[in-house]
C-alpha positions as CSV (number, residue, x, y, z in Angstrom):
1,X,55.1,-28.3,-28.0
2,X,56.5,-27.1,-25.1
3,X,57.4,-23.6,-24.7
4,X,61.1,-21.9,-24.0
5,X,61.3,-22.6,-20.0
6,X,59.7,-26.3,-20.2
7,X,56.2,-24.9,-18.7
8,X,54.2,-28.1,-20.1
9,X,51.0,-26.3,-18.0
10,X,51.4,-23.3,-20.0
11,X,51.6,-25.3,-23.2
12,X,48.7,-27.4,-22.5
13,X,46.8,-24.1,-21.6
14,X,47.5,-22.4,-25.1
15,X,46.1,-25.3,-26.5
16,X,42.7,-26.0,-24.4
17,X,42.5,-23.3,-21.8
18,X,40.1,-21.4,-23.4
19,X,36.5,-21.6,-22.8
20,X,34.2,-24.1,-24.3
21,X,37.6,-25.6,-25.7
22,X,37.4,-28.9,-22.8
23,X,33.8,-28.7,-22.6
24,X,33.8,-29.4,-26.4
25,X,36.8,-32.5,-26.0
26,X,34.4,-33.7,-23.6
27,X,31.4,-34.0,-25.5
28,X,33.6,-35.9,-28.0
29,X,34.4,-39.2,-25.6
30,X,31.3,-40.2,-26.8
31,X,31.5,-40.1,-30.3
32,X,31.6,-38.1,-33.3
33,X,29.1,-35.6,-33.5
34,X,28.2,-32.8,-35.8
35,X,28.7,-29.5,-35.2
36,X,24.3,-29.2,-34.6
37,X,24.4,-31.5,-31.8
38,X,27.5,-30.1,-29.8
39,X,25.7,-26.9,-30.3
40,X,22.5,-28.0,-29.2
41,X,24.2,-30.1,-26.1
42,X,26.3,-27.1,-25.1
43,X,24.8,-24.2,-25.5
44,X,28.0,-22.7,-26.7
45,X,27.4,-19.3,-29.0
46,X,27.9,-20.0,-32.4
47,X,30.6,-18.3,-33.0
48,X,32.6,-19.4,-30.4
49,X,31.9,-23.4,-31.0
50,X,33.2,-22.8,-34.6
51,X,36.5,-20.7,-33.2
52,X,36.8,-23.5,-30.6
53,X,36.2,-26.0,-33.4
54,X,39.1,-24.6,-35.6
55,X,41.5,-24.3,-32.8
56,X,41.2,-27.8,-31.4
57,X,41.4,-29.2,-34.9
58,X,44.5,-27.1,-35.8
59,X,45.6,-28.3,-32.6
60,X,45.6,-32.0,-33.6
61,X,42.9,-32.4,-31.3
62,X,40.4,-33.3,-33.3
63,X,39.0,-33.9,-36.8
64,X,36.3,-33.5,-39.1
65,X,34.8,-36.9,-40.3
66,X,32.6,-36.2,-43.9
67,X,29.3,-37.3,-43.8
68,X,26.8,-38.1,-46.0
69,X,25.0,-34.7,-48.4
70,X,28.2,-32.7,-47.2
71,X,27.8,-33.2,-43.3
72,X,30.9,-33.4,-41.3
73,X,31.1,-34.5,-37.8
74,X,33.8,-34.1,-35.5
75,X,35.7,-37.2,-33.4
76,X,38.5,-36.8,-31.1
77,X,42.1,-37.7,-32.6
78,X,44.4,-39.8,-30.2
79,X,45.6,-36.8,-29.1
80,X,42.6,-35.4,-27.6
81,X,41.6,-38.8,-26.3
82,X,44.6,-38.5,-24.2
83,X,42.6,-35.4,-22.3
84,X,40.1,-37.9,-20.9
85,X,42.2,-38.1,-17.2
86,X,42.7,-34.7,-16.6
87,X,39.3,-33.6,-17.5
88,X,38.0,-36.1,-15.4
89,X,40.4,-35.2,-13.1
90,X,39.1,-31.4,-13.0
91,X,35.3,-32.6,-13.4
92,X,36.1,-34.3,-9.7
93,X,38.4,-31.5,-8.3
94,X,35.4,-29.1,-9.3
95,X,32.6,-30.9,-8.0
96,X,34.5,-31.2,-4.4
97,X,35.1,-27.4,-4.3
């Protein structure tokens, strides 16, 4: 959704300009993973990882994959496996600066 004005940066920002929230999408190229081992990988607070979580998924971002004994895990949608270029992008532009 892009916002009165057409400002697709600004739109994209609402939706994963916050912190942890592409640090998170990240993570996810690889695979599911439950919300222990993004955690444990990030070393996000846990308060913040579950905000994050909740956001991205109400976003369309992600989802939450069920698990065996009530687990869930959480995989990237298509959506949010369309992020892969400009985070890589930014992972380059950042290591350069």
């Amino acid at each position: 959704m892009t916002p009165p004005g057409g400002d697709g940066l600004a739109a994209a920002l609402d939706l994963v300009g916050q912190r942890w929230a592409l640090l998170i999408v990240r993570q996810l190229f690889d695979g599911a993973k439950r919300y222990g081992d993004l955690q444990r990988e990030l070393g996000a607070p846990t308060n913040i990882l579950a905000t994050r979580l909740r956001e991205l998924q109400a976003a369309g971002i992600l989802y939450r994959i069920p698990l065996a004994h009530n687990v869930l895990a959480y995989a990237l949608t298509e959506r949010g496996l369309r992020l892969k270029e400009p985070i890589d992008a930014l992972t380059r532009w950042g290591s350069e600066n």
